[in-house]
C-alpha positions as CSV (number, residue, x, y, z in Angstrom):
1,X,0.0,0.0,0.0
2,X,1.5,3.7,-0.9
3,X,0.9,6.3,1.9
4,X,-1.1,9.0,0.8
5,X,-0.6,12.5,1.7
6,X,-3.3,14.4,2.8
7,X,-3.2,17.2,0.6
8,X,-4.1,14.3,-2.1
9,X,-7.3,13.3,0.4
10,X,-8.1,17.1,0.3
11,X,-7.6,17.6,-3.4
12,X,-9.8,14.2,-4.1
13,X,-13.1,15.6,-1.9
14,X,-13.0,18.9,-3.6
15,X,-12.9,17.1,-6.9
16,X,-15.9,14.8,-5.8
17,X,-18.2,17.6,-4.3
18,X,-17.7,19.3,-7.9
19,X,-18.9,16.4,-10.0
20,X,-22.0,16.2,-7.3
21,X,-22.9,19.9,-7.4
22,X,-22.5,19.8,-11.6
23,X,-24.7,16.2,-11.4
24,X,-27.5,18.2,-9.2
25,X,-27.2,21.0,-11.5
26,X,-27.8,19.0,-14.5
27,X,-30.7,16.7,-12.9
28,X,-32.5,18.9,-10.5
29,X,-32.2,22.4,-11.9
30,X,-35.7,24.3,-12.4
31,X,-37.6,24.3,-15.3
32,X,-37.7,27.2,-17.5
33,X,-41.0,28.7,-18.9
34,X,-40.0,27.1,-22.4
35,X,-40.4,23.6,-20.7
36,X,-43.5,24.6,-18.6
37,X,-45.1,25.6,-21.9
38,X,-44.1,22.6,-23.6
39,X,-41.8,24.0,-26.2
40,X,-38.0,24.1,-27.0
41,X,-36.2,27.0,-25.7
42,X,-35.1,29.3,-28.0
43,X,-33.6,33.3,-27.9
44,X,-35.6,34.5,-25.7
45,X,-35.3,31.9,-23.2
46,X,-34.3,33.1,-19.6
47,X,-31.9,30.1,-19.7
48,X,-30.1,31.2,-22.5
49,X,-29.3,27.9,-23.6
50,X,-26.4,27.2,-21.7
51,X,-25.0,23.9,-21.2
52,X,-27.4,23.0,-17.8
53,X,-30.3,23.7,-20.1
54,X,-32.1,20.1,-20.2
55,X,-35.1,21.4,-22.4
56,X,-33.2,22.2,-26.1
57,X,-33.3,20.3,-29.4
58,X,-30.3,18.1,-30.1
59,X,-27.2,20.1,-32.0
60,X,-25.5,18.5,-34.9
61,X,-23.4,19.9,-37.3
62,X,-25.5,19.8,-40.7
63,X,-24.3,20.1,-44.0
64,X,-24.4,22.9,-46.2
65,X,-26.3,21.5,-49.1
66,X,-29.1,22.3,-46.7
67,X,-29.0,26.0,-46.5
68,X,-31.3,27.6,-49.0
69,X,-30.4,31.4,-49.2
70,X,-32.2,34.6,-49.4
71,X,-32.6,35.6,-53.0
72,X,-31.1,39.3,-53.3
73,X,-31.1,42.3,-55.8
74,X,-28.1,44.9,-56.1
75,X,-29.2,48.5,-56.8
76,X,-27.0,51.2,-56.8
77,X,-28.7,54.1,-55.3
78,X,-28.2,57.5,-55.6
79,X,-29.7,61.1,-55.8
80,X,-33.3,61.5,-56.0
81,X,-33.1,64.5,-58.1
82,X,-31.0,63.6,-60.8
83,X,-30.6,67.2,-62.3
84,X,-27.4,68.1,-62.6
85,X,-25.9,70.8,-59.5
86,X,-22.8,72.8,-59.0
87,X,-20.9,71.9,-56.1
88,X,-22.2,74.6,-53.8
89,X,-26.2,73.9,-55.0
90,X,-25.0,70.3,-54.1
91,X,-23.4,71.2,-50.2
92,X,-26.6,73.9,-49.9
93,X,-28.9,70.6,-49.8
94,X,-27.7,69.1,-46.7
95,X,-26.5,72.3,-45.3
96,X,-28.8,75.3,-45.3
97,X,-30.9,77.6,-43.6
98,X,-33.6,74.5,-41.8
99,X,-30.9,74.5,-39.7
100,X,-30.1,77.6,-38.4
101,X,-33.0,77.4,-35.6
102,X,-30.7,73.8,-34.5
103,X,-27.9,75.3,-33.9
104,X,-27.6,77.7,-30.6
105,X,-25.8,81.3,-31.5
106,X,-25.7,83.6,-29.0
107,X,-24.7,87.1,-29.9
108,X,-20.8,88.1,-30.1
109,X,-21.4,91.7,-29.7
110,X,-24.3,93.8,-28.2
111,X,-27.0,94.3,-30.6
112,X,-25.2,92.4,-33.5
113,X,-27.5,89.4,-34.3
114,X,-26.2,86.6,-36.5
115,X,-28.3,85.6,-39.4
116,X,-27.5,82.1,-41.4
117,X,-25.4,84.7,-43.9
118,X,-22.9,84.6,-40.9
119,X,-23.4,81.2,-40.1
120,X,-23.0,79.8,-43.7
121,X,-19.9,82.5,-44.1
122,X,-18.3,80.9,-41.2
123,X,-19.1,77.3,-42.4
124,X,-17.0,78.7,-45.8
125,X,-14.1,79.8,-44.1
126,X,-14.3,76.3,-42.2
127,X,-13.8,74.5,-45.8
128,X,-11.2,76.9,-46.7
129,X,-9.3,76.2,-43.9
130,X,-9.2,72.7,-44.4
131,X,-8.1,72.8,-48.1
132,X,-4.7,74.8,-46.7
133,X,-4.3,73.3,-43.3
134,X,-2.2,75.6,-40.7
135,X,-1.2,75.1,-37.0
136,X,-3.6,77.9,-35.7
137,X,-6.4,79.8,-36.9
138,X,-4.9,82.9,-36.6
139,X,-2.3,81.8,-38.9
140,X,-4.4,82.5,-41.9
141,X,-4.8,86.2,-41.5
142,X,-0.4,86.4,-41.3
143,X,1.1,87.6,-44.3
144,X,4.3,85.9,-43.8
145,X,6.5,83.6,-46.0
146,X,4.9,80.6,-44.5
147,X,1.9,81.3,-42.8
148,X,-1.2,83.1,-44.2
149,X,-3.8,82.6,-46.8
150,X,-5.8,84.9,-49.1
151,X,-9.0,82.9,-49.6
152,X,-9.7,82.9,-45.8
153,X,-8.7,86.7,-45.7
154,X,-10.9,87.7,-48.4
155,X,-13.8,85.9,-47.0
156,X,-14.3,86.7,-43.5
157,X,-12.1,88.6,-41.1
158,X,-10.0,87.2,-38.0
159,X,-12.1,89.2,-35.0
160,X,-15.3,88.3,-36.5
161,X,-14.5,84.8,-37.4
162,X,-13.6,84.2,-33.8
163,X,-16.1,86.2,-32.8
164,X,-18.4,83.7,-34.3
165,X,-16.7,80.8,-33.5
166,X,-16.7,81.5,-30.0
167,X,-20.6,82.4,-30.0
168,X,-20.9,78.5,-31.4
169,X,-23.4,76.8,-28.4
170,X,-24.6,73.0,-29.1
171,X,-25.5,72.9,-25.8
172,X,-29.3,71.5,-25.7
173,X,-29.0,71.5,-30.0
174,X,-27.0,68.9,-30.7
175,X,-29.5,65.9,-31.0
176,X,-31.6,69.1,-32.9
177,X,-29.2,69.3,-35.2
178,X,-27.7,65.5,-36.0
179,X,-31.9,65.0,-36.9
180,X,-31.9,67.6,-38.9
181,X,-29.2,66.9,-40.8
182,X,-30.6,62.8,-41.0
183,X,-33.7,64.5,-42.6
184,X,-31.8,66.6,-45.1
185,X,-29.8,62.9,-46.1
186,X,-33.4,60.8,-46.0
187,X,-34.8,63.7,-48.2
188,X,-32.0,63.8,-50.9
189,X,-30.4,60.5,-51.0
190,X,-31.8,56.7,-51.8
191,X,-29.7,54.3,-50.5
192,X,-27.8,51.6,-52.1
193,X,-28.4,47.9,-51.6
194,X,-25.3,47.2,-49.7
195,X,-24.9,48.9,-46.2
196,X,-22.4,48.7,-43.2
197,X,-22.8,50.0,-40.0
198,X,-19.9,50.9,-37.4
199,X,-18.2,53.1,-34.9
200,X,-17.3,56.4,-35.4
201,X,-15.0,58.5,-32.9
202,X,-14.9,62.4,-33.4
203,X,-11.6,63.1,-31.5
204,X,-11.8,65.5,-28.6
205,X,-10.0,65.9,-25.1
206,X,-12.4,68.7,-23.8
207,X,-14.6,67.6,-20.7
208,X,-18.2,66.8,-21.7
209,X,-20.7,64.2,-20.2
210,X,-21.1,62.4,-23.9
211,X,-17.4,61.9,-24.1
212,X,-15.8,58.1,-24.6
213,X,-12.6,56.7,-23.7
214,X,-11.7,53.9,-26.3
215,X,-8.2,52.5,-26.0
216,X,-7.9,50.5,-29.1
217,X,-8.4,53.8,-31.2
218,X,-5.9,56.4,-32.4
219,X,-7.1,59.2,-30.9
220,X,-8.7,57.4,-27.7
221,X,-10.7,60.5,-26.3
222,X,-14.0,61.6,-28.3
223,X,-17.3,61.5,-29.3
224,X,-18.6,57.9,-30.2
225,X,-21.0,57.8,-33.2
226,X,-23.2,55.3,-35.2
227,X,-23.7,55.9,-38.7
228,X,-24.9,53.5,-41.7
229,X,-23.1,53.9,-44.9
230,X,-24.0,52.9,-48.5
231,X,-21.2,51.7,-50.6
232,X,-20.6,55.0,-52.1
233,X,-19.5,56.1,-48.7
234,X,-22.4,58.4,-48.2
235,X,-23.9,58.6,-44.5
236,X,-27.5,58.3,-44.8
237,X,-28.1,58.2,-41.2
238,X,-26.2,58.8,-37.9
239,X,-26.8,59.4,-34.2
240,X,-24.2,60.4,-31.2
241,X,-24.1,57.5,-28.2
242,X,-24.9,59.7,-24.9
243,X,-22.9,57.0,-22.7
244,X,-24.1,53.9,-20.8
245,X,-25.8,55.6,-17.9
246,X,-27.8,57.9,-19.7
247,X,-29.0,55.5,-23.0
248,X,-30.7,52.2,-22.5
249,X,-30.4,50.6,-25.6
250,X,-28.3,47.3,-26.8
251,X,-26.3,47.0,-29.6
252,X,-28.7,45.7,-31.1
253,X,-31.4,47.8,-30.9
254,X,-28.7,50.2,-32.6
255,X,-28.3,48.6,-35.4
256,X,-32.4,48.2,-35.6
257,X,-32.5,51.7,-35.2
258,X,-30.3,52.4,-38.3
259,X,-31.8,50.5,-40.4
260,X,-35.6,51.2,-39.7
261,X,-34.9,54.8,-40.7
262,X,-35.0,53.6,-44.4
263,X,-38.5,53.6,-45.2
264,X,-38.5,50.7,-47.6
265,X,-36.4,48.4,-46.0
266,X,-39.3,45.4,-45.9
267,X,-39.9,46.3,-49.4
268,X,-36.4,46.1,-51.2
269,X,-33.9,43.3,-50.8
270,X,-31.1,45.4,-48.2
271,X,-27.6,43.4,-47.7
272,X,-26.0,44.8,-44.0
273,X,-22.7,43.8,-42.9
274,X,-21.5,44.1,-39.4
275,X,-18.5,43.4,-37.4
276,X,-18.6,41.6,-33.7
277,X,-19.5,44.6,-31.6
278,X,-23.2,44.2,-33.1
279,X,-23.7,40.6,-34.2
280,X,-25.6,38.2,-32.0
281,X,-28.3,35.5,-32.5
282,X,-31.1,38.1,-31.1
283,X,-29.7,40.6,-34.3
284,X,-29.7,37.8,-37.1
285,X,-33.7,36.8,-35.5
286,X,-34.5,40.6,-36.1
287,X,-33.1,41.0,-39.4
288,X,-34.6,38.2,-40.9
289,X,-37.8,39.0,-39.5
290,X,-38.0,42.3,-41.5
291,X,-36.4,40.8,-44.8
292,X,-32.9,41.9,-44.5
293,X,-29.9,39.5,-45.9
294,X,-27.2,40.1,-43.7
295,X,-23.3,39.2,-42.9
296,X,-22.3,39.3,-39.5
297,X,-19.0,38.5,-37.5
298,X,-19.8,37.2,-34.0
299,X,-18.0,36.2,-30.5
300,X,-18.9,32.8,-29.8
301,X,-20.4,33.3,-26.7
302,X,-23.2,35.2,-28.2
303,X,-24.4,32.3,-30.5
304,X,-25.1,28.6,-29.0
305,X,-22.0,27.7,-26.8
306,X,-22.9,23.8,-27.6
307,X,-22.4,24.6,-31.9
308,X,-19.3,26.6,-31.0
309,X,-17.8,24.3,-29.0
310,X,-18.5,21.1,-32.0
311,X,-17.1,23.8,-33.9
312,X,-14.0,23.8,-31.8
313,X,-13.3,20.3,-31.8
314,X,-12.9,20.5,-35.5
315,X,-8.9,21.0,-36.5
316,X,-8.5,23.6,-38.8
317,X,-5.0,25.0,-40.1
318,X,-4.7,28.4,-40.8
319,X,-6.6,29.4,-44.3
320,X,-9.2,26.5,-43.6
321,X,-12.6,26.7,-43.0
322,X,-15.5,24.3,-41.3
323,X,-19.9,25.7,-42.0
324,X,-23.0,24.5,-40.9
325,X,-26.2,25.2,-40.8
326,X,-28.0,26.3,-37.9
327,X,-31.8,27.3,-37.3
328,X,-33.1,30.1,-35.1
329,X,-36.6,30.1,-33.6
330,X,-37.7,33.3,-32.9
331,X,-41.6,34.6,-32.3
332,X,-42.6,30.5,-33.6
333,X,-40.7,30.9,-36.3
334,X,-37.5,29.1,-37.7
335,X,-34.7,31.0,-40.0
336,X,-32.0,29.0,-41.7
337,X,-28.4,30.8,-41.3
338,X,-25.4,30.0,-42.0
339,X,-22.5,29.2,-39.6
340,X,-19.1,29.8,-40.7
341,X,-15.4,29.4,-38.6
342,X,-12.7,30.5,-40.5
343,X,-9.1,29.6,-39.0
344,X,-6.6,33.0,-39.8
345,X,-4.4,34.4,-37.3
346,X,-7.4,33.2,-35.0
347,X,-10.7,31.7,-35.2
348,X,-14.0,34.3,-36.4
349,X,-17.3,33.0,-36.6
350,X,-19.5,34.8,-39.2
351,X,-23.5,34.2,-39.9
352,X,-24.8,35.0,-42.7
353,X,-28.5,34.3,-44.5
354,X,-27.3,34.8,-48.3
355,X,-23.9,34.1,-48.5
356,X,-22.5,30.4,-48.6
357,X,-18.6,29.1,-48.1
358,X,-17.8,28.6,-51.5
359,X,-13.9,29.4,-52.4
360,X,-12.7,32.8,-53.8
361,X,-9.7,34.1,-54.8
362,X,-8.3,36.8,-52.8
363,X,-4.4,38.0,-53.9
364,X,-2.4,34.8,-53.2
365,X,-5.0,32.7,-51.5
366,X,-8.9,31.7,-51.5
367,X,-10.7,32.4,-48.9
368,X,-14.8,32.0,-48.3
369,X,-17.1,33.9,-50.5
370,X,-18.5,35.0,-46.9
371,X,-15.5,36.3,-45.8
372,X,-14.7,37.6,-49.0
373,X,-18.0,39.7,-48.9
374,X,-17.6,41.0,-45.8
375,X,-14.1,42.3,-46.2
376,X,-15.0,44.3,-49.5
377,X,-18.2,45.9,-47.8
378,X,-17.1,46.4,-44.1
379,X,-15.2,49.5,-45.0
380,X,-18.1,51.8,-46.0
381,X,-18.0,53.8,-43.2
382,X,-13.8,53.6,-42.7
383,X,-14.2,55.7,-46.4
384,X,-16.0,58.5,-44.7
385,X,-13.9,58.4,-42.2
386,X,-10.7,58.6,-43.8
387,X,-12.2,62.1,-45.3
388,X,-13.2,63.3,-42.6
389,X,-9.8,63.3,-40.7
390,X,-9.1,64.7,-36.9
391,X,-10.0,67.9,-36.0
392,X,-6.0,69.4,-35.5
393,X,-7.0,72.5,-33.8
394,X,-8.0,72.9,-30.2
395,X,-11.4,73.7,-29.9
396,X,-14.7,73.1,-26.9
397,X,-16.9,70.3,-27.5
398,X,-19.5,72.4,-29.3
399,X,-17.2,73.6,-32.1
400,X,-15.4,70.0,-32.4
401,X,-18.4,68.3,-33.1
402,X,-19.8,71.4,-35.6
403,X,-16.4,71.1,-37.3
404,X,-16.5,67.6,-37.3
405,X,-20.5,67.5,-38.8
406,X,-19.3,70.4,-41.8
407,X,-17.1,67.6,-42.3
408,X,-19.6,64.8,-42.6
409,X,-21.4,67.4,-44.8
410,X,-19.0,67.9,-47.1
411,X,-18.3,63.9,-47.7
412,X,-21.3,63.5,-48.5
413,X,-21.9,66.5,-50.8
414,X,-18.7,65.0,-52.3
415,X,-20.5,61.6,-52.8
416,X,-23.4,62.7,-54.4
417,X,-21.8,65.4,-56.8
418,X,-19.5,62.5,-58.2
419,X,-22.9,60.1,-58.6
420,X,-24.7,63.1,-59.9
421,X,-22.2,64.3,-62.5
422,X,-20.5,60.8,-63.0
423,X,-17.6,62.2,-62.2
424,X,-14.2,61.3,-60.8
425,X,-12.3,64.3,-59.0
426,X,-11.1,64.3,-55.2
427,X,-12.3,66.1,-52.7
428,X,-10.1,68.9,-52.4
429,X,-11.3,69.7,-56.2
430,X,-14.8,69.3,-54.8
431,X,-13.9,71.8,-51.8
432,X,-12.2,74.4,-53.6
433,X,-14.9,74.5,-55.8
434,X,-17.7,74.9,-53.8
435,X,-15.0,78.0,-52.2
436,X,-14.4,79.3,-55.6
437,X,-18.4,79.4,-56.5
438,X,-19.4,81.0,-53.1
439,X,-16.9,84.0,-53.8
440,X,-17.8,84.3,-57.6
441,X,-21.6,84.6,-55.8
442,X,-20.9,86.3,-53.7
443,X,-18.7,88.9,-55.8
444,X,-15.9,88.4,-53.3
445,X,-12.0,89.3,-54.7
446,X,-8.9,88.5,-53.4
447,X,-7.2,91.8,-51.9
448,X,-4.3,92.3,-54.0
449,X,-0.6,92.6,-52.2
450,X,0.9,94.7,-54.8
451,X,1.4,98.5,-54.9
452,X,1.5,101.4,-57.2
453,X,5.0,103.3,-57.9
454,X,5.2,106.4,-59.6
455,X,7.6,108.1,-62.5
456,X,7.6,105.8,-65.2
457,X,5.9,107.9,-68.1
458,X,2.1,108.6,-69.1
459,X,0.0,105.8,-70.5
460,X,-3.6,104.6,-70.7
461,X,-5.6,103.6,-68.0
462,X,-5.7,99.9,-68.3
463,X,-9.0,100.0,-66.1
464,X,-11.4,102.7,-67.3
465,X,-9.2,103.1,-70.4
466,X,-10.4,106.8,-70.6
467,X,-7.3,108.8,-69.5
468,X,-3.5,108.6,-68.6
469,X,-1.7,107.7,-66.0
470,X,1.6,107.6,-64.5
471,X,1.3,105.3,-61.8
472,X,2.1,101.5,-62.7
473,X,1.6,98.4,-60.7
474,X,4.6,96.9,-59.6
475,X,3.8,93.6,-60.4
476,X,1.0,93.4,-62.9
477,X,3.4,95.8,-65.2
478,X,0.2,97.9,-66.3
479,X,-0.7,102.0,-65.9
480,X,-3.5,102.5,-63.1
481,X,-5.7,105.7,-61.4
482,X,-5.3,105.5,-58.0
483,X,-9.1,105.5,-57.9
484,X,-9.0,102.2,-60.7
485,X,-6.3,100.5,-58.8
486,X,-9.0,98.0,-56.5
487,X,-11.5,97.8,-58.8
488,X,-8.7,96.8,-61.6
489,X,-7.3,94.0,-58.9
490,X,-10.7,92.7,-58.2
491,X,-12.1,92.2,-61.7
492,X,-8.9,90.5,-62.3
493,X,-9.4,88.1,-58.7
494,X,-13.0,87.3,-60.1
495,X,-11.8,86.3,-63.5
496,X,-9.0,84.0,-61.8
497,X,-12.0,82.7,-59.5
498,X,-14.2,82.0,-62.7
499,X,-11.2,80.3,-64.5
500,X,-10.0,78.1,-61.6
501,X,-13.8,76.8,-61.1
502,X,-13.7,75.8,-65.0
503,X,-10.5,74.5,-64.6
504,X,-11.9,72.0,-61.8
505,X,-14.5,70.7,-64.1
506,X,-12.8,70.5,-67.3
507,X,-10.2,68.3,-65.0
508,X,-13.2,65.8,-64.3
509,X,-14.7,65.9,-67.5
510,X,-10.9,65.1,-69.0
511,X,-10.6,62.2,-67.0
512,X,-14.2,61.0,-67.7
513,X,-13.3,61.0,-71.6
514,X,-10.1,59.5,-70.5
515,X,-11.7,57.0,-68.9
516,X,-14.1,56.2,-71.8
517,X,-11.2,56.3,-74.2
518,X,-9.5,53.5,-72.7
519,X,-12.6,51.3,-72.6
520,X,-12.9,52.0,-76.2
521,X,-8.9,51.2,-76.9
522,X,-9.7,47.9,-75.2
523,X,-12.9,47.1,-76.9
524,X,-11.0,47.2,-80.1
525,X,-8.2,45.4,-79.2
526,X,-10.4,42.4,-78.0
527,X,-12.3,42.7,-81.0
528,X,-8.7,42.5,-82.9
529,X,-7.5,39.3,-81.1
530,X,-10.9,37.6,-80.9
């Protein structure tokens, strides 16, 4: 006989009163109200289906040849009015004066209201600045070698742009605002058939209730948003997240939220993707409920622990991939998904309703057509995103999130002039020409830096061409009055205004021809070989 210690006696009746609390567990553990009823449990079940759960249907791993899709349509979307706009008709539809009662001005100076004139001026100078990006504001009124800018000088001055800026309140308008601004998308835009919904941080370190802390982010300190992008990158619809405490809602009921504001989304065949932060069984149950097709990564404890873990079992070397189907019984009725665990750097479990596991070639390798699909249309909302950029001047929470919402403005204005006009160009083209149009409108010139010298013989006017003079402009090399010498300088502003807004759609239109002629090159050399 060996001679036991008593730390292996100890060890051994710890073990046994486990296995006898996990046997009364499993044998003499309540009923749920699924069993009481006499049905199967399913999502809403208080039990949630974990493994001590004696009342669910037996879990297999079935084969795909079983799953029978949703049938889907791809439309493209695009502007309702399909008349052709200028660039600032185009940023005047989702920006104008509906929203000058949603956003809180109070008055910079005593007895000086501000009218949507200012506001819009302001807004102006806002998409100026961002075309020539300096350190501080007041850089731009500097006339130095490497500060300052003309645009910005000419269209607003430095006291009353901070004036302005300053009198900026968002206070008790913000959630005014961000619906008016939804409206002004809903009413101008139709959505394509493939959307994405994410997280959005507007970065800001100023102290406000509504402000997140995300770690995993670049700029870790902002303002989290939820918007819902179209594949065109436009933001059809968005709302601010006020924070745990003071917002009840789920994930879930965020995405539900997103997608109900498109009024025919029972009607027409929708495709979302979402990442893990949203997908869960409850979502999928929703979704197919109201007709949506849908791709969805998911953490395995939110779908049933006992497929996961048959899932699990399965070896699977890195590039492989293991489906089944699975059912989910929601309101008495059964919807056939599509389980998928792909093996990369780690395992990621997708569910999808219209998408199956066949191979496709990405670069050097295939991957599933679920996967595949999900990485080409989970970066709708990373597009806006990137255009949109950080906010690199210091600023209260009020102004950061109005500088950050012009920004949102102008992506999508963006968006729909290149749908609208079936143009290429890039934004800054799209930017200084909405600049260049509100100055030509607004019969704004650039104030000249040059100078009038005296002495150098009588010539014409080259203004009013009426009378001599014998002053001459030091750098335009011409004969001026005195009195002619603005007027002369803006005339000639205005015409380089004109010509550089021309210039910016002859550039689109070249590369549209360009464009065409290379399809035509291509056709004919096909048509040669074939």
């Amino acid at each position: 006989m060996f001679n036991l210690s008593p730390t292996f006696y100890r060890l051994y009746f710890f073990y046994f009163i486990k296995i006898l609390i996990s046997f009364f567990f499993e044998f003499f553990a309540q009923d749920c109200a699924c069993h009481k009823a006499g049905e199967l449990c399913d999502i809403k079940c208080a039990c949630n289906r974990n493994n001590s759960c004696r009342n669910y249907e037996k879990v297999t791993l079935q084969p795909e040849s079983t799953f029978e899709p949703m049938e889907t349509e791809t439309f493209e979307g695009g502007p309702k009015d399909p008349a052709k706009k200028t660039a600032l008709e185009i940023f005047r539809l989702f920006f104008n004066d509906t929203l000058y009662e949603c956003i809180g001005v109070s008055h910079p100076l005593k007895g000086d209201k501000v009218f949507w004139e200012d506001i819009e001026q302001l807004t102006v100078a806002l998409v100026a600045m961002k075309i020539n990006p300096q350190p501080k504001y007041r850089n731009y009124w500097e006339n130095s070698l490497f500060f300052g800018s003309q645009v910005v000088q000419s269209i607003i001055s430095r006291d009353r742009f901070l004036q302005l800026r300053h009198s900026l309140s968002l206070c008790n308008h913000a959630k005014q605002l961000i619906s008016a601004l939804n409206e002004l998308f809903h009413k101008n835009w139709n959505p394509a058939s493939d959307l994405a919904i994410d997280e959005w941080l507007a970065a800001c370190k100023e102290a406000y209730m509504h402000k997140q802390y995300i770690p995993s982010k670049p700029a870790k300190y902002g303002f989290k948003f939820f918007p819902i992008n179209d594949k065109h990158g436009f933001c059809y619809s968005f709302f601010l997240y006020e924070g745990s405490q003071t917002e009840s809602r789920t994930m879930k009921d965020t995405v539900l939220t997103l997608i109900d504001s498109i009024p025919d989304v029972r009607e027409k065949s929708y495709r979302l993707f979402v990442d893990n932060l949203f997908g869960s069984n409850e979502l999928a149950a929703e979704l197919c409920e109201r007709g949506v097709a849908f791709v969805m990564a998911i953490k395995p404890k939110s779908h049933s622990s006992r497929k996961i873990q048959l899932f699990n079992e399965i070896h699977l070397s890195k590039g492989e991939w293991a489906s089944s189907v699975s059912e989910l019984k929601f309101d008495k009725e059964v919807h056939s998904i599509l389980l998928l665990r792909f093996s990369d750097k780690k395992n990621i479990f997708f569910l999808s309703n219209f998408c199956g596991s066949e191979p496709e070639k990405q670069k050097h390798r295939f991957i599933p057509f679920m996967v595949h699909m999900y990485n080409q249309c989970m970066n709708y909302v990373d597009k806006m995103d990137s255009v949109i950029g950080r906010n690199e001047h210091k600023s209260n929470w009020s102004q950061a999130i109005f500088s950050y919402l012009v920004r949102l403005v102008l992506n999508n204005s963006w968006r729909y002039w290149q749908v609208n006009n079936q143009l290429k160009c890039s934004l800054r083209e799209f930017e200084m020409a909405v600049v260049c149009e509100y100055m030509n409108e607004r019969k704004i010139g650039i104030k000249s830096p040059h100078n009038l010298e005296g002495g150098h013989g009588k010539k014409l006017c080259k203004h009013c061409n009426e009378s001599s003079s014998t002053q001459i402009c030091s750098e335009c090399n011409v004969h001026l009055h005195t009195t002619c010498f603005s007027s002369y300088h803006e005339k000639k502003t205005r015409e380089m205004i004109n010509s550089s807004c021309s210039n910016i759609y002859d550039s689109t239109k070249k590369n549209r021809i360009y464009e065409s002629k290379t399809f035509e090159i291509y056709f004919y050399l096909i048509f040669i070989f074939f």
